[in-house]
MARBA-3410 file (N, C-alpha, C, O; in Angstrom, 1 decimal):
110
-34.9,-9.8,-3.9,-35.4,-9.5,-2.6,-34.4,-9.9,-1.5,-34.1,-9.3,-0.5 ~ -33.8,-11.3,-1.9,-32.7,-12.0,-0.3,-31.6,-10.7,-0.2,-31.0,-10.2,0.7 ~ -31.5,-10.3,-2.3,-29.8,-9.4,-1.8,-30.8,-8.1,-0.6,-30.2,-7.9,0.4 ~ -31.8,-7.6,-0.7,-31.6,-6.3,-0.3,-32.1,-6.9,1.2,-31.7,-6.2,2.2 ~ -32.8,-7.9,1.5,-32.9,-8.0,2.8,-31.6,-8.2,3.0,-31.3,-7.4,3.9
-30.2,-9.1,2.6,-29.0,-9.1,3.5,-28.6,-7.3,3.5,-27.9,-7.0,4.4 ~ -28.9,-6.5,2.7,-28.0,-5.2,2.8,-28.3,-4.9,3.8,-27.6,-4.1,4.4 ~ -30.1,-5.3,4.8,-30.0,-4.3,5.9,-29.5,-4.6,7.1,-29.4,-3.9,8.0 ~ -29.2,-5.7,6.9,-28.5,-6.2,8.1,-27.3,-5.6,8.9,-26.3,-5.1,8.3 ~ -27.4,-5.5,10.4,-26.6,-4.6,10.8,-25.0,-4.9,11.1,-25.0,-6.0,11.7
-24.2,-4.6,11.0,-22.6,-4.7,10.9,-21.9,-5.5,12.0,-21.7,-5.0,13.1 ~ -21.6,-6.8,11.8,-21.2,-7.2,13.5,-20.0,-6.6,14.0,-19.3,-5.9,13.3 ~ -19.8,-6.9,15.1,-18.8,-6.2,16.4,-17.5,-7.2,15.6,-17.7,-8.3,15.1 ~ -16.5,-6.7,15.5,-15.1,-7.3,15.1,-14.6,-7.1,16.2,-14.4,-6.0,16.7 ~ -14.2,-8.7,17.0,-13.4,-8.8,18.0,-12.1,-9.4,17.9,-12.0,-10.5,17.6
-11.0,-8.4,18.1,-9.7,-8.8,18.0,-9.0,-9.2,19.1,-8.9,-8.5,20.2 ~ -8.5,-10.5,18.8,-7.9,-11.4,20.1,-6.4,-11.1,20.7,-5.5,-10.9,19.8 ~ -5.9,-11.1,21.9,-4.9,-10.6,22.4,-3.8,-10.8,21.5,-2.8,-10.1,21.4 ~ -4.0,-12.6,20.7,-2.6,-12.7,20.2,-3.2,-11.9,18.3,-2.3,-11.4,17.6 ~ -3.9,-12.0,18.0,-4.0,-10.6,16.9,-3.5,-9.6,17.1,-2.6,-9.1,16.4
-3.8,-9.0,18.3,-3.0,-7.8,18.8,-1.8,-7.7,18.8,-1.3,-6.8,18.1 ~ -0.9,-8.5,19.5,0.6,-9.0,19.6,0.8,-8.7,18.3,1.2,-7.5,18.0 ~ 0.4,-9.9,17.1,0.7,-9.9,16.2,0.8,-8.1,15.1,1.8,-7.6,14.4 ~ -0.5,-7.6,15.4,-0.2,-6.4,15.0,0.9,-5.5,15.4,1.6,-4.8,14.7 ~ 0.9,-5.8,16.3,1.8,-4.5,17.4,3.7,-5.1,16.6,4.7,-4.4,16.3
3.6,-6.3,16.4,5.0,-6.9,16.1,4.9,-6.2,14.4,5.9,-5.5,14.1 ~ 4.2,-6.3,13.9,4.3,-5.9,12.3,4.3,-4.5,12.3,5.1,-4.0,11.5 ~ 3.6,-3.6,13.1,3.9,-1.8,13.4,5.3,-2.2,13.6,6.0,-2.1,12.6 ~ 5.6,-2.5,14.5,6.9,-2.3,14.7,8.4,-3.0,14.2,9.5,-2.6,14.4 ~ 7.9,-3.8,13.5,9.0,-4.3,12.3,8.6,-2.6,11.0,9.4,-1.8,10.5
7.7,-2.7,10.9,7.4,-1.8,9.6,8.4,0.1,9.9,8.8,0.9,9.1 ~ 8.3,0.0,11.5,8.7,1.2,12.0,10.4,1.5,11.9,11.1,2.5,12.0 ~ 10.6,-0.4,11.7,12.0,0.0,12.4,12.4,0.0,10.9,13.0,1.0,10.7 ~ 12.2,-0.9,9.8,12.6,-1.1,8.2,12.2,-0.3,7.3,12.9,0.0,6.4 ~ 10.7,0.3,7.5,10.7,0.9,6.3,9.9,2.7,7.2,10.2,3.4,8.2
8.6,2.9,6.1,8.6,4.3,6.7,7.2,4.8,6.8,6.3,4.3,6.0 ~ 7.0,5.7,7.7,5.3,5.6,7.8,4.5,6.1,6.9,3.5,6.7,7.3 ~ 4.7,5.9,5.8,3.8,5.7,4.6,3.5,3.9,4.3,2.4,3.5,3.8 ~ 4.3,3.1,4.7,3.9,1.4,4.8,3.0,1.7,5.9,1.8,1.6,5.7 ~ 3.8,2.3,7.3,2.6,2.1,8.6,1.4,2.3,8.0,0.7,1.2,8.0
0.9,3.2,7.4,-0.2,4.2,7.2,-1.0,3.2,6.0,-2.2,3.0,6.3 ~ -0.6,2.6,5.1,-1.1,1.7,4.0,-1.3,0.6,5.0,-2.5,0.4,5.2 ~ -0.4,-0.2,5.8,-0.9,-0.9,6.5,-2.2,-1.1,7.6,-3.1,-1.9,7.6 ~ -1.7,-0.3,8.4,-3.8,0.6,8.7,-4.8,0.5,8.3,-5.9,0.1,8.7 ~ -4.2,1.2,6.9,-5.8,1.5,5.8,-5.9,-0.4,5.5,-6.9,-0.9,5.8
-5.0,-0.9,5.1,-5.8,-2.3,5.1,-6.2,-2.9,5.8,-6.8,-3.8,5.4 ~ -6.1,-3.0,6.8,-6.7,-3.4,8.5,-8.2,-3.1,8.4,-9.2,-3.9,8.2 ~ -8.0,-2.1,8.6,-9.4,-0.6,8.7,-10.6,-1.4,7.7,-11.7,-1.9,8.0 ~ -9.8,-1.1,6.0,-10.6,-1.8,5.5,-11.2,-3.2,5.6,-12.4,-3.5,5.8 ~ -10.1,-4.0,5.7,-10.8,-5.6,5.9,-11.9,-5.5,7.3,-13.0,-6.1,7.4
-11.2,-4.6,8.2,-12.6,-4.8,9.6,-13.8,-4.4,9.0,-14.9,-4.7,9.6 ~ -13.7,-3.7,7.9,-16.1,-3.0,7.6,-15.7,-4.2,7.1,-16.1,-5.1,7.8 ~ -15.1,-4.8,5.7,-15.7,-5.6,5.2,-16.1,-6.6,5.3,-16.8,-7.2,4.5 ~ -15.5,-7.5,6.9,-15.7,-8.5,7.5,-17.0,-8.4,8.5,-17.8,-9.3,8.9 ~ -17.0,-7.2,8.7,-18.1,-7.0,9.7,-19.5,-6.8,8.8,-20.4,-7.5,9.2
-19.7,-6.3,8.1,-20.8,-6.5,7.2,-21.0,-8.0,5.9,-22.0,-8.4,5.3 ~ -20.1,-8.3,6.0,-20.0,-9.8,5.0,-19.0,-10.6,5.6,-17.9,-10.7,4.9 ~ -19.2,-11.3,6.8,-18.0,-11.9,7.1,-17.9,-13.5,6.7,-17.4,-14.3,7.5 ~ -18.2,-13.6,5.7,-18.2,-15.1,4.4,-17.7,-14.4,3.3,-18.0,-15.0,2.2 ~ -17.0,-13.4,3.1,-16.4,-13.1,1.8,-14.9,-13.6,1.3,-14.3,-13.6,0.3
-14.8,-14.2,2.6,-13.3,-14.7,1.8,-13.4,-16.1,2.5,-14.1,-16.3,3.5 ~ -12.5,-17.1,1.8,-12.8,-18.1,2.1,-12.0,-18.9,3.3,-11.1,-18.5,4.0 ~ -12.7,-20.3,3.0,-12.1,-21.2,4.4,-11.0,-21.1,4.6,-10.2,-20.8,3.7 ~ -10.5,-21.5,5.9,-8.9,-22.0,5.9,-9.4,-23.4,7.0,-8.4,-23.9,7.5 ~ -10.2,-23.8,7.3,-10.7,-24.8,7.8,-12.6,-24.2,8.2,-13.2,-23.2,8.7
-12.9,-25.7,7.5,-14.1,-25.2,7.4,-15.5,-26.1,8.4,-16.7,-25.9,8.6 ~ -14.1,-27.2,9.1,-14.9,-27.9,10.0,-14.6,-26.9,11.3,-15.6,-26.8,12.0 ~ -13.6,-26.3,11.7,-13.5,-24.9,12.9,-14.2,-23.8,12.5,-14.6,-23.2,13.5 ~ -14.6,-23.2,11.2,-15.4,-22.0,10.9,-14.3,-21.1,10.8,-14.4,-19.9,11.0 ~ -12.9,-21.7,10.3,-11.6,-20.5,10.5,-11.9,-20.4,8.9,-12.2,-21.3,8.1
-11.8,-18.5,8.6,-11.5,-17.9,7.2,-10.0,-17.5,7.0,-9.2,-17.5,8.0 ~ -9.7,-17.1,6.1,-8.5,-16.2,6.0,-8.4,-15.5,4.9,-8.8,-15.9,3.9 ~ -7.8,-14.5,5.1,-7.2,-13.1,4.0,-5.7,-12.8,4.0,-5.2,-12.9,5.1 ~ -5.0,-12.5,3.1,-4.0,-12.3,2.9,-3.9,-10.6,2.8,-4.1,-9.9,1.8 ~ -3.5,-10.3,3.9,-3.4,-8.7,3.7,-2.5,-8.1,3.4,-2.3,-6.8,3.4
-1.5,-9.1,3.1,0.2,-8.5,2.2,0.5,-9.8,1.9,-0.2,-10.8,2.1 ~ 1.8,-9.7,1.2,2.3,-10.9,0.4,2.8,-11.4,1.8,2.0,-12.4,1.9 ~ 3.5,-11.4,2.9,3.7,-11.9,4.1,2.7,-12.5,4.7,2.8,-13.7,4.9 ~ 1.5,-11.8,5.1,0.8,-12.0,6.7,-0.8,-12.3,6.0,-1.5,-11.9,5.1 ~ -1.0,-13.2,7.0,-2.7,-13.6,6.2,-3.4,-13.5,7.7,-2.8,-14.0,8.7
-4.8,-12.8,7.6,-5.3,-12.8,8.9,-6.6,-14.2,8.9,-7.5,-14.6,8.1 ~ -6.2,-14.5,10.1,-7.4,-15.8,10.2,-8.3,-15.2,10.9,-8.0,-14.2,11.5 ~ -9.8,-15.6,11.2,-10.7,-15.0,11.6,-11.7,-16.4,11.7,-11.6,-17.5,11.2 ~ -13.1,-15.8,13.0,-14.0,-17.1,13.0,-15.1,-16.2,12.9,-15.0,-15.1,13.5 ~ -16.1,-16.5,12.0,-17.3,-15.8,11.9,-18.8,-16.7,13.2,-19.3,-17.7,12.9
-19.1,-16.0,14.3,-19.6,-16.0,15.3,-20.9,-15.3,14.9,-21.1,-14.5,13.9 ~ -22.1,-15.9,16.1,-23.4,-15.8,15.4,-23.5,-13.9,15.5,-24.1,-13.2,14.6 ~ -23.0,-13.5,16.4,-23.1,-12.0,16.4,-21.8,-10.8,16.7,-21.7,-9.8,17.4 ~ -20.9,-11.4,15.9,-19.5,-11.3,16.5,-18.6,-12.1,15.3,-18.9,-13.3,14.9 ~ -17.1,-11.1,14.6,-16.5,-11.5,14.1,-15.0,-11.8,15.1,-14.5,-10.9,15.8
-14.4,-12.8,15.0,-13.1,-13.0,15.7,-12.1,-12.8,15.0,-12.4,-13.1,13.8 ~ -10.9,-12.4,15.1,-9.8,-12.0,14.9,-9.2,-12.9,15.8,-9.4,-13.0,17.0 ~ -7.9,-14.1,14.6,-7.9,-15.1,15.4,-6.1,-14.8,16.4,-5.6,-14.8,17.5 ~ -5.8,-14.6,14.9,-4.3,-13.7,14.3,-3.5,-13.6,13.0,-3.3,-14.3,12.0 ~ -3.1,-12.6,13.3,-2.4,-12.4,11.9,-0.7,-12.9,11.6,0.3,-12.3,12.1
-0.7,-13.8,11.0,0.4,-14.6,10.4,1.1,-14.5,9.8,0.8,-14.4,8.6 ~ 2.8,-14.3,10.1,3.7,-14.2,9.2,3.5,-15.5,8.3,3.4,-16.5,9.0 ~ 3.4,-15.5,7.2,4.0,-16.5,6.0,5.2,-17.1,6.4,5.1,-18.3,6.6 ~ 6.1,-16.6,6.5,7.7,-16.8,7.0,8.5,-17.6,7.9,9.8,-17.7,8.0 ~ 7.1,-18.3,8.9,7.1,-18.7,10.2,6.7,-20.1,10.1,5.8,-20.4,9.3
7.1,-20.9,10.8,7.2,-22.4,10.7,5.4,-23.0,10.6,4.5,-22.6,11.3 ~ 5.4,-23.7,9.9,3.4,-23.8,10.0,3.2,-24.4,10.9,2.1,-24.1,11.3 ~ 3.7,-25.5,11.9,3.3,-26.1,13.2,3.0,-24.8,14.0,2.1,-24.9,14.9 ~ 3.7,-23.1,13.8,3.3,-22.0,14.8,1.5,-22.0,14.6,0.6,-21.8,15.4 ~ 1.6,-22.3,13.4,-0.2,-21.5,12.9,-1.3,-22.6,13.5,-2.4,-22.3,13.4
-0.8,-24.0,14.1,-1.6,-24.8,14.0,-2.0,-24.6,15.9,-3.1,-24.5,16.4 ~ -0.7,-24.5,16.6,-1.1,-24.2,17.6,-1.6,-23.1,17.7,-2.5,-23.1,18.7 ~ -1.5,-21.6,17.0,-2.4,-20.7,17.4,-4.0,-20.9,16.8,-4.8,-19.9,16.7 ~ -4.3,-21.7,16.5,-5.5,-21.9,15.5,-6.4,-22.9,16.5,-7.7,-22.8,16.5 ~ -5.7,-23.8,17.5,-6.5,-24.4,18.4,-7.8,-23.9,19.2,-8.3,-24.7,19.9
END
């Protein structure tokens, strides 16, 4: 009975944050300049995907700090997106180069 009452539950709003945005707009455009828009286009589709499935189950992947409510997903071997699940509202904190000094991720996580 709990699984099918959580199925009717309605899909929260996925809010993505200016520096998520940045961060996307910087990875389109590395992807644009190196490789070719069949990555663009795979890259998308996993965006796209992770947004329903965070918005309908946004506890599916696990903590990255669990006393702030930050999750994360790894949506390539590079970039892991961090996220806060919000009482009616998913946040998009940003998405993270791997590659990048970790004191960056600590200040954007504040």
């Amino acid at each position: 009975m709990k699984a099918m009452a959580a199925g009717n539950k309605r899909p929260k709003k996925v809010i993505i944050s200016p520096q998520a945005k940045e961060d996307i707009n910087n990875i389109l455009f590395y992807l644009s300049q190196n490789w070719n828009q069949k990555s663009i286009d795979n890259f998308l589709k996993k965006l796209e995907i992770f947004y329903y499935l965070i918005s309908i189950n946004p506890r599916l992947f696990g903590y990255f700090n669990k006393k702030q409510n930050i999750r994360k997903y790894a949506i390539t071997k590079q970039n892991i997106i961090y996220y806060r699940n919000k009482k009616d509202e998913v946040q998009i904190i940003t998405v993270f180069d791997v590659r990048q000094k970790p004191t960056k991720l600590k200040k954007l996580l504040r």
